[in-house]
C-alpha positions as CSV (number, residue, x, y, z in Angstrom):
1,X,0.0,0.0,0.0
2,X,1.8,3.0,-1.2
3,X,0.7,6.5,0.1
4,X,1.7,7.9,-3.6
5,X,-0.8,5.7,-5.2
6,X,-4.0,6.9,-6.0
7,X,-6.6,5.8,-4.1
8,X,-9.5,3.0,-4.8
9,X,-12.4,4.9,-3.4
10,X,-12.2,9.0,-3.0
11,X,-15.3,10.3,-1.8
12,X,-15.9,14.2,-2.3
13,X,-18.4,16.5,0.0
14,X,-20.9,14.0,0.0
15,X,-24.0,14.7,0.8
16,X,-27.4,12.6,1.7
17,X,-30.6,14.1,2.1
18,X,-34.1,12.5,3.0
19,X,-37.9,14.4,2.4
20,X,-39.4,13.1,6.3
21,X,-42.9,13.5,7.7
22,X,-43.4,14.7,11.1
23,X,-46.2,15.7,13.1
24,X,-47.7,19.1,12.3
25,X,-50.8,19.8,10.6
26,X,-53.8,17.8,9.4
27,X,-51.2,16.0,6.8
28,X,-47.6,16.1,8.9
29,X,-44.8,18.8,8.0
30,X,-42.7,17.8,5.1
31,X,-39.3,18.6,6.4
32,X,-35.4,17.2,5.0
33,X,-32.9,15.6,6.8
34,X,-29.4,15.7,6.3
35,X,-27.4,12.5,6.9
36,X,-24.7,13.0,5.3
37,X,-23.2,16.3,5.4
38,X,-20.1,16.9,3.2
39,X,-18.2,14.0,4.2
40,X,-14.8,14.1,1.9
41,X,-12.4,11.0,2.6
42,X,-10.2,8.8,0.1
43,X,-9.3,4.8,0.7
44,X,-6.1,3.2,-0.4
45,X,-5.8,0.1,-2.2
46,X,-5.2,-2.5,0.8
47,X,-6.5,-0.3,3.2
48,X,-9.2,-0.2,6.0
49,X,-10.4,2.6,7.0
50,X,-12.6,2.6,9.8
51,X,-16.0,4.7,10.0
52,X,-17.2,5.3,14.3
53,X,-19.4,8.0,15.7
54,X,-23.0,7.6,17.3
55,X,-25.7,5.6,16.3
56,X,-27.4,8.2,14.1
57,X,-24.8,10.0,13.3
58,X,-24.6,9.3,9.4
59,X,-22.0,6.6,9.2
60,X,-24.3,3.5,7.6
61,X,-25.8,6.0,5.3
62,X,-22.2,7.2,4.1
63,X,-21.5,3.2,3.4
64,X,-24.6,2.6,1.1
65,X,-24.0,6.0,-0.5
66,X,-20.9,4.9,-1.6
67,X,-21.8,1.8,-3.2
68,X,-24.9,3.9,-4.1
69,X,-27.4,1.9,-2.8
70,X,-28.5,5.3,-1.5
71,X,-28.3,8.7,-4.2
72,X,-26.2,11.0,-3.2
73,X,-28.0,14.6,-2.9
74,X,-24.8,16.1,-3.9
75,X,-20.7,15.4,-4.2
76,X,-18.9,13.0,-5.9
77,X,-18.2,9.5,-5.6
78,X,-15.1,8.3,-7.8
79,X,-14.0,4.5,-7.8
80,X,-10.8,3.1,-9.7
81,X,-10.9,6.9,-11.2
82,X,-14.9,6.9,-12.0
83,X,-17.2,8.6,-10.8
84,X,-20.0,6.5,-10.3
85,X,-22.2,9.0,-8.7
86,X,-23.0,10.0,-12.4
87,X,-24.5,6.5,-13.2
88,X,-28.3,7.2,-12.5
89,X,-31.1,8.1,-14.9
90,X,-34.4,9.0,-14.6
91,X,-37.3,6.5,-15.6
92,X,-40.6,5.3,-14.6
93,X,-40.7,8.4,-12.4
94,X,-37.8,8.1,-10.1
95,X,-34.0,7.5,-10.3
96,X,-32.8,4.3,-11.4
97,X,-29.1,3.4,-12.4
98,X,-27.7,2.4,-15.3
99,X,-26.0,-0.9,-16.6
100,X,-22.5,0.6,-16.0
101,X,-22.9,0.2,-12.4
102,X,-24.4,-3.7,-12.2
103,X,-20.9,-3.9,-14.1
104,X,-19.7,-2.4,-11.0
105,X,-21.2,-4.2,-8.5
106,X,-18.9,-7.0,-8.4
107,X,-16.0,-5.3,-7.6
108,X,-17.8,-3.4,-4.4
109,X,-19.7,-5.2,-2.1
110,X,-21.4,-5.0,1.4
111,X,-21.6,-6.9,4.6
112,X,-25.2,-5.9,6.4
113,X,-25.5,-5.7,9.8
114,X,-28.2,-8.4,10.4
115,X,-27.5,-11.7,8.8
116,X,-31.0,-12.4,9.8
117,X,-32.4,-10.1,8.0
118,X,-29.7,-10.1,4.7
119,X,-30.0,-13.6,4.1
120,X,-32.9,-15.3,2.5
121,X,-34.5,-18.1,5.3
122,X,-35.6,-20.0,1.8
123,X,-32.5,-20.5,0.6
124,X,-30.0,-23.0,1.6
125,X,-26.3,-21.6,1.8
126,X,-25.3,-23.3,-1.3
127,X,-27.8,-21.2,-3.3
128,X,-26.9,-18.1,-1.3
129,X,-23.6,-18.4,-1.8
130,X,-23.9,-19.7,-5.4
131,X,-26.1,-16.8,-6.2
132,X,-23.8,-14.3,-7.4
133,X,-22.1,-16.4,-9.2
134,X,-24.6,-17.5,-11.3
135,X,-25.5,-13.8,-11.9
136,X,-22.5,-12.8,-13.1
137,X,-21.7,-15.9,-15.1
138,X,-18.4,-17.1,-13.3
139,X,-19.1,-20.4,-12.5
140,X,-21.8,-23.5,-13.2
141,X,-21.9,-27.0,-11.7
142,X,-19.0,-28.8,-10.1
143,X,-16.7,-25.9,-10.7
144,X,-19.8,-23.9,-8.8
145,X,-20.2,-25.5,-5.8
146,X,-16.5,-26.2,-5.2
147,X,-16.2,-22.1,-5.2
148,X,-19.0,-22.5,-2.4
149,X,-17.1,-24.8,-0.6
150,X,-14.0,-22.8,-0.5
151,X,-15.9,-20.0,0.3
152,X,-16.9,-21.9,3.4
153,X,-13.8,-22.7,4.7
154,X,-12.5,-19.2,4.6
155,X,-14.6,-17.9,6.7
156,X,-14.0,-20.8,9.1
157,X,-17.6,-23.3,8.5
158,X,-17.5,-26.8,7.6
159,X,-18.2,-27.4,3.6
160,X,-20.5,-29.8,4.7
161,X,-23.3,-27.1,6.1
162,X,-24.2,-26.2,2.0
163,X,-27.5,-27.6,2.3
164,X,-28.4,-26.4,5.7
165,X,-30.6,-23.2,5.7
166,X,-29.9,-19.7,7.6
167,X,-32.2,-20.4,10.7
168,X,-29.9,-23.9,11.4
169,X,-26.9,-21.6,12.1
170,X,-25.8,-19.3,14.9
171,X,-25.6,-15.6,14.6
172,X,-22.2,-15.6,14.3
173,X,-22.3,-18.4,11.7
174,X,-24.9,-16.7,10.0
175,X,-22.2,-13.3,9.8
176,X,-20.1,-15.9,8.5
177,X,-21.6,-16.6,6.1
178,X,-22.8,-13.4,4.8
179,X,-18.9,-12.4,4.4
180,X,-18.8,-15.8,2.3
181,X,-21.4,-14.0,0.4
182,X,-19.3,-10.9,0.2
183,X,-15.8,-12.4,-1.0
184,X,-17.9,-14.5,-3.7
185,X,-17.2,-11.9,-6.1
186,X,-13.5,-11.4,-5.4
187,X,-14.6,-7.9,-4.8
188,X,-11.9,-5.0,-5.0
189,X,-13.7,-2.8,-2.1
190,X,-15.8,-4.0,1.0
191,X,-18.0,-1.7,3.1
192,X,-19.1,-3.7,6.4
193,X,-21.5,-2.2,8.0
194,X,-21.6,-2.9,12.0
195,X,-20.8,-6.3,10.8
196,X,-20.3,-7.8,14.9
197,X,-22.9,-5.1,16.9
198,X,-25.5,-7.9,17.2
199,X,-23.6,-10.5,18.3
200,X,-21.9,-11.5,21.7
201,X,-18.7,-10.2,23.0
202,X,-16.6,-13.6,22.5
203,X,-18.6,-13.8,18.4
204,X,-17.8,-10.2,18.0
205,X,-13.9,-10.8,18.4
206,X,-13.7,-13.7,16.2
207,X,-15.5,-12.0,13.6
208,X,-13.2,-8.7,13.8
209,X,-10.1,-11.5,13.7
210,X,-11.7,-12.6,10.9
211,X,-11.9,-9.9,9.0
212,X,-8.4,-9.2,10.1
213,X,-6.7,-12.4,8.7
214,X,-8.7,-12.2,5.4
215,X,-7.9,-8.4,4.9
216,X,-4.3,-9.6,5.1
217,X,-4.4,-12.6,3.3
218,X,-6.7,-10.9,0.1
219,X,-5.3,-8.0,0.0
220,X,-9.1,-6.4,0.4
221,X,-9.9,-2.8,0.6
222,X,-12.4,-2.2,3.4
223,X,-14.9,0.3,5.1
224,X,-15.5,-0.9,8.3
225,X,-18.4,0.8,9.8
226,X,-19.4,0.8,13.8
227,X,-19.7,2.4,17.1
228,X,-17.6,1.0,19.3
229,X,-14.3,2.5,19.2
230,X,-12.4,-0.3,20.4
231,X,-13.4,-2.9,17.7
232,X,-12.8,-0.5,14.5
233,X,-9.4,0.1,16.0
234,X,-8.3,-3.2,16.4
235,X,-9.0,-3.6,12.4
236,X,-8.3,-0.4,10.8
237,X,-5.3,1.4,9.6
238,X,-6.9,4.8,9.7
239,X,-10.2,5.9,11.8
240,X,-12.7,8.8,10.7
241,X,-14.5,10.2,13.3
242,X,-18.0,10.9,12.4
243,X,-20.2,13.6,14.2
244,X,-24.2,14.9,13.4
245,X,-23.4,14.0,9.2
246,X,-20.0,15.1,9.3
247,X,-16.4,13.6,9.6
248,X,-14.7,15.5,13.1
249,X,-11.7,13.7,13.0
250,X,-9.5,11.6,10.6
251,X,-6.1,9.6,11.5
252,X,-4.0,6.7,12.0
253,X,-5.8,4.4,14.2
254,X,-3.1,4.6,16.7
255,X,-3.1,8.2,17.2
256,X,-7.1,8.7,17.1
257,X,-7.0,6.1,20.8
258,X,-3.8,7.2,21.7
259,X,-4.0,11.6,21.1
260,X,-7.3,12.2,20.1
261,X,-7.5,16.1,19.4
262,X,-11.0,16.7,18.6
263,X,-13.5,16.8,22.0
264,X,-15.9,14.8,20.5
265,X,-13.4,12.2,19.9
266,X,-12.0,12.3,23.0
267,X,-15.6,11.4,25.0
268,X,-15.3,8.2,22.4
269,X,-11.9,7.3,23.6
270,X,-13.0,7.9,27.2
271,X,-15.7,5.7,27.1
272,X,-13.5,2.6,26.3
273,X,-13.2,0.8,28.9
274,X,-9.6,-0.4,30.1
275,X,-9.1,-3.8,30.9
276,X,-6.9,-3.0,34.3
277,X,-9.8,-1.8,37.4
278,X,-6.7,0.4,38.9
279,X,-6.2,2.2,35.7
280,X,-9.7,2.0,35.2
281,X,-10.6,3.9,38.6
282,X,-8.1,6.3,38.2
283,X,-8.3,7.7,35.0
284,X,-10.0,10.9,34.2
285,X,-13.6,10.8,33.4
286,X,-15.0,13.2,30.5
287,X,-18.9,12.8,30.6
288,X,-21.2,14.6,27.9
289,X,-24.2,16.4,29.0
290,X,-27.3,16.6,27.1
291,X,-29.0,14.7,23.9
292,X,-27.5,14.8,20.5
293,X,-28.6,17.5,18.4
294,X,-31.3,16.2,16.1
295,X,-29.8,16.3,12.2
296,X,-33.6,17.5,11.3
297,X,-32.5,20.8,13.6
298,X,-29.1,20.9,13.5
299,X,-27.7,23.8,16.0
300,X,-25.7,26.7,14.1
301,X,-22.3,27.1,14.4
302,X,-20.7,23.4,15.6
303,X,-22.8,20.9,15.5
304,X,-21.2,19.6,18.6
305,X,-20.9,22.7,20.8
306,X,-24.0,22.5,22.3
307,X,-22.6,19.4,24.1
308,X,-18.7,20.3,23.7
309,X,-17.2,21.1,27.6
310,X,-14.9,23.2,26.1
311,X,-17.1,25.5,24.2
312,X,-16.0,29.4,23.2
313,X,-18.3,31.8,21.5
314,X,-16.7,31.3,18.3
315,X,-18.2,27.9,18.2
316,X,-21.9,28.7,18.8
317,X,-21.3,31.2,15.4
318,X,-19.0,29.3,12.7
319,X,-19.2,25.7,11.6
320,X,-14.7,24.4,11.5
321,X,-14.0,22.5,8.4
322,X,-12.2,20.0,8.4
323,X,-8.1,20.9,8.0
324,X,-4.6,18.9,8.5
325,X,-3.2,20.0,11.8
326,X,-0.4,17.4,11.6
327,X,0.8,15.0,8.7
328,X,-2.1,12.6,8.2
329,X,-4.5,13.8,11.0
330,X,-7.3,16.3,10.2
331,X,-9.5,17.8,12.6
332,X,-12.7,20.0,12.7
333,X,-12.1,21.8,15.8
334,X,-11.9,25.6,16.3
335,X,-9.8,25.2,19.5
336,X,-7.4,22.7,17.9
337,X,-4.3,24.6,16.2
């Protein structure tokens, strides 16, 4: 992975807007949301970076954007040096996109959250697994099933579970096999989407490892997306930090736990708990008052001063952008020089 090289995925203000209904009036009040909120950030080939911030805060939305299973409101989203965000037409009355992207689709794929709910109960894994294949024409019969097989033992299930259905697996089994699903396709760019917050501590490590050792081993380019700090750290080579629709902060894994800058960040970091009670006990506690700003009523100024304990005027009247304050680490902090 070579800083010099130009990235896989670059991803340029990007914005994500939703029309919402809320109560008001014999009809509701149509209103927007912004869920995405000019989020600009670039992947290496070989890379993961690592997407964190509050449930809420825009993070899963930012993942389907990019493979634009969302359409962007506005910005640009350029993979291998297109920009994809251009492939959608109109027809039948709403956006659609066009053939360039199914093209596409191989090469980026997604782990969902909730195997439960991504994989078909129908289906047995053999079909789910040989699905894709069979879409894209890469393999038929005996030379089919063997790629399912294989698939299996990557992700660390016995072969012999191909005609077994969802429902006869654990959750963690069932996130295995949803990876399987993912890697099917030999795809160039992964976005996993909280792919361990709904399973159990002891799942949730050996799913991260997992990831781990076949990021290493393929050579895979990876978004990993979720909310607990610890987890994204222990797989990613660079962290963004993502606030109310916006990225806060942006660095080296190491240095986002170790000498996080932004306040925001810092209450993340905080909240990890350390594995020694005497450290535990003695370290200093940074506790956020109040309710995250709604992103339907977004406060001027920072969106995160209305929480932030180290607040100045300035903040309540101009939004930071995001700028480099040291090689590789860029922060969107007006108290951060």
């Amino acid at each position: 992975m070579s800083d010099d090289a130009p990235p896989l995925l670059e991803v340029r203000d990007l914005v994500v807007r939703f029309d919402v209904v809320t109560p008001g009036g014999p009809w509701g009040r149509r209103r927007t949301l912004t869920a995405v909120d000019g989020v600009h950030v670039s992947v290496r080939r070989g890379e993961t970076l690592g997407l964190v911030g509050e449930s809420g805060c825009g993070k899963s939305t930012t993942g389907r954007a990019v493979l634009q299973l969302e359409k962007p409101s506005a910005g640009e989203v350029i993979f291998d040096g297109r920009p994809i965000h251009e492939w959608w037409v109109q027809r039948w009355g709403g956006w659609r996109w066009d053939h360039r992207l199914r093209d596409l689709r191989r090469r980026m794929q997604m782990i969902f959250q909730d195997p439960s709910a991504s994989l078909d109960p129908r289906m047995t894994v053999e079909a789910i697994l040989a699905e894709p294949l069979r879409n894209f024409a890469l393999a038929s019969g005996s030379e089919r099933r063997g790629r399912v097989q294989r698939l299996l033992e990557i992700v660390g299930l016995d072969p012999r579970f191909i005609r077994r259905y969802p429902h006869q697996f654990s959750g963690g089994q069932r996130q295995r096999i949803g990876i399987a699903r993912a890697l099917a396709l030999e795809p160039d760019l992964i976005v996993a989407d909280e792919p361990t917050s709904g399973l159990d501590v002891s799942i949730q490590a050996q799913i991260v490892n997992l990831l781990g050792r076949l990021q290493q081993e393929l050579g895979l380019t990876m978004m990993f997306i979720a909310h607990d700090l610890a987890t994204v750290r222990h797989v990613s080579d660079r962290i963004a930090v993502m606030h109310l629709g916006r990225i806060v902060e942006l660095a080296a894994a190491d240095r986002i736990v170790t000498a996080p800058l932004h306040p925001y960040t810092q209450a993340l970091v905080a909240a990890v708990p350390v594995p020694d009670p005497i450290r535990e006990r003695a370290r200093p506690r940074l506790v956020l008052a109040g309710e995250p700003p709604s992103p339907l009523d977004p406060p001027a100024g920072c969106p995160f001063h209305t929480r932030c304990p180290v607040r100045e005027e300035r903040c309540r009247r101009e939004s930071p952008p995001l700028r480099t304050v040291a090689a590789g680490h860029e922060v969107a902090c007006h108290l951060v020089d």
